[in-house]
N, C-alpha and C positions, 0 to 999 in steps of 0.2 A: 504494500500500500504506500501511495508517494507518502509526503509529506502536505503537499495538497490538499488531498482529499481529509484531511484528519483536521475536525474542528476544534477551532482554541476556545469555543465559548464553554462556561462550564455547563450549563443545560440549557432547554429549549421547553417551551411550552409548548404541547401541541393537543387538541381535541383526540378524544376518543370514546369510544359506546363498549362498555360495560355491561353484562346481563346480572341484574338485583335478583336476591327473592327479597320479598316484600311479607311481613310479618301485618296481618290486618287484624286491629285488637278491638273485639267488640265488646269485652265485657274486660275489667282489669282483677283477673284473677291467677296469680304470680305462680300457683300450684298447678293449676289447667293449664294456663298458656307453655309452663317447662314439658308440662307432661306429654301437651300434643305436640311438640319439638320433638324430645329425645329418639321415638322410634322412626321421624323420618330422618333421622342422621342414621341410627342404627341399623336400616333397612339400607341405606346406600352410601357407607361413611367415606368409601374413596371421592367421592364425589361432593357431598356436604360436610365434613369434615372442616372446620377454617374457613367457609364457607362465609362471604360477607353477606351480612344481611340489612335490609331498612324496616324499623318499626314504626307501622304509620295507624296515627289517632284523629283520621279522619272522620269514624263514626258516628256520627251525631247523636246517639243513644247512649254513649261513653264520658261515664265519669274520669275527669282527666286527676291522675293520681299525682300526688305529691312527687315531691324531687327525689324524698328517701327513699317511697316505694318503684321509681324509674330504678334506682340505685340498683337495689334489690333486686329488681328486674334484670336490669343489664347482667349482673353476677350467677343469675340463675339460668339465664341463655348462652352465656359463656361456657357455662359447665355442662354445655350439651353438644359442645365443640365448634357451634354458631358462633360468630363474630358479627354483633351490632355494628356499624359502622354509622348510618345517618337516622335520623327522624323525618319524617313526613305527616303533615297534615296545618290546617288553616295557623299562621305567623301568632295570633294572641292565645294559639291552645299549646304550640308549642314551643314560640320564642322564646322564654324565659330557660325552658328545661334546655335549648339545645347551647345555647352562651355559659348554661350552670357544668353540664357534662360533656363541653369541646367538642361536642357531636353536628356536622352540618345538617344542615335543612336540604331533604329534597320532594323535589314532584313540580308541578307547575310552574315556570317562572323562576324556577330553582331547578339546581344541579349541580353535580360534582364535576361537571364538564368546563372548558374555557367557553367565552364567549359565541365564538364563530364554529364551535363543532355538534354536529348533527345531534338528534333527540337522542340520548341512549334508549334503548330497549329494555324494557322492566316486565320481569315476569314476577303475576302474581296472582295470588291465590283466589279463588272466589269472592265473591262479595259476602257471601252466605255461606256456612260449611256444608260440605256437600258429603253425602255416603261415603266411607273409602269402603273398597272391598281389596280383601287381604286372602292370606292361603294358608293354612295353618302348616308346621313345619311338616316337611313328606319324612316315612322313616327312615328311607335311604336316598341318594343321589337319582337323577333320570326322570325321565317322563316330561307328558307335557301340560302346562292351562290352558284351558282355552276357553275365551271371552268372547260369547256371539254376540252379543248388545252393545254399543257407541260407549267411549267413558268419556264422561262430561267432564264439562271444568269443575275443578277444585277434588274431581274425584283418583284416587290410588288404584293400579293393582299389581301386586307382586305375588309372584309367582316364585315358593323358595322352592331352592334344589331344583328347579324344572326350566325348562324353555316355556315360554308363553308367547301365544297365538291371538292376536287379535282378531276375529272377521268383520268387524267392521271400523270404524274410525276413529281416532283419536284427538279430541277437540284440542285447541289451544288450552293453555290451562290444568288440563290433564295430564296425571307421570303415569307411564307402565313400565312396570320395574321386573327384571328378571335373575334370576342366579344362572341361569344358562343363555341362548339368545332370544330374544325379544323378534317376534313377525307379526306384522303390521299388514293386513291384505284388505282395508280401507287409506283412508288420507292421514297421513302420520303430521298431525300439527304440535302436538302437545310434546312433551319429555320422554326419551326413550331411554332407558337404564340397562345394557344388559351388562352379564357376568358384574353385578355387583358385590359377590365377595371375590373378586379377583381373576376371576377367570378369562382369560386373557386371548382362548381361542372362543370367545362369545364372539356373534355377532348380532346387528340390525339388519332387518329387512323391510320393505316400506316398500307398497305400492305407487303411492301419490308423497314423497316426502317432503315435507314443511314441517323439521322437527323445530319446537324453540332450541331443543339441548339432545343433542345424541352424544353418549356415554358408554364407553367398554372398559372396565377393568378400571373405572377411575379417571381414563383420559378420554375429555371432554372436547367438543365444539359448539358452537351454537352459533342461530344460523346467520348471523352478520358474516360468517367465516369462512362459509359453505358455496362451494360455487356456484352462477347462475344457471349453468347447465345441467343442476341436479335437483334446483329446487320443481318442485312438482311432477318430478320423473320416477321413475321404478327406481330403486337404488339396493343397494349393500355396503353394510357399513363394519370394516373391521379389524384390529388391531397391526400393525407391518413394525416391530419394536417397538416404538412410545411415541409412534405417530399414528392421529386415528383417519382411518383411507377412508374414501367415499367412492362410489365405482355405479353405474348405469348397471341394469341386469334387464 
């Protein structure tokens, strides 16, 4: 490399688009709110593991809690391997909490982004909790799930020890999570999760793919990342060392 091309500055600001989960609190209760965390890090820890997250009190039915019980908050979400990073919601409900605990403000009008760079992309969970459907543990490795009904927003399903089979679509909003790989023979809009304890020859398979997040083994993309020739195409998606491939099928 010349000498040229090597910049003297010491950094550079530049825009870029992040994918959030977004924590939507409707009611402020510090024991429910840790409790519905822990199992979705549990069910897919390579992946949400450190995982940043925004807690947003936009709710209008939401008693807005003290600074000590945010505290609280923050520590008991930490200890589920989430990383709080920002707040969101109306500047008099949470300006005060976000200047007390050096947390930014995002959503409207706000962002962790510079001026001049695009909307980031924020996934998040329903407005309303939705059913999850879960698979109780199998008693050996193998076999497969299979989900013939649409999973909506805000809705789960994991499939432990097995590959799961979608038949039909999976909304934005929606995770299907597998321990083997994950097929998708509707429109794959929502989180695809396979080999989430590790398993590193899992794959995705997607009819129509529009994943927010396809994941194997831990290593993620999501689809600001994904190129234009795969989105809404037949795909396969799968591990080549610690790069995740995307491929036309």
């Amino acid at each position: 490399m010349s000498a040229k091309s090597v910049s003297r500055r010491a950094c550079e600001l530049k825009g870029a688009s992040f994918s959030l989960s977004v924590v939507h609190i409707f009611r402020f209760d510090l024991d429910e709110i840790a409790e519905t965390l822990r199992p979705k890090v549990e069910a897919a820890p390579e992946l949400l593991k450190g995982a940043a997250l925004v807690l947003d009190f936009t709710a209008p039915q939401l008693s807005m809690p003290s600074l000590a019980e945010v505290e609280e908050l923050l520590v008991k979400i930490r200890a589920t391997s989430l990383m709080p990073i920002a707040l969101s919601g109306p500047l008099d409900r949470v300006g005060a909490l976000s200047q007390a605990l050096g947390l930014p403000i995002v959503g409207k009008g706000r962002s962790l982004k510079s001026h001049d760079a695009p909307e980031p992309v924020v996934i998040e969970a329903a407005p309303e909790p939705a059913p999850v459907i879960t698979i109780e543990p199998a008693p050996s490795s193998g076999g497969t799930m299979v989900v013939s009904t649409p999973v909506r927003a805000g809705q789960q399903v994991y499939a432990r020890n097995k590959d799961l089979v979608i038949l039909g679509t999976v909304n934005a909003g929606a995770e299907v999570i597998a321990d083997g790989s994950v097929h998708v023979y509707g429109r794959l809009s929502g989180r695809a999760i396979a080999g989430a304890r590790g398993q590193v020859d899992a794959r995705v398979f997607a009819r129509q793919f529009d994943a927010e997040i396809v994941s194997i083994a831990g290593t993620f993309r999501v689809i600001e990342d994904v190129e234009p020739e795969f989105k809404g195409a037949a795909v396969q998606a799968w591990l080549d060392g610690d790069r995740l491939m995307i491929e036309r099928v």
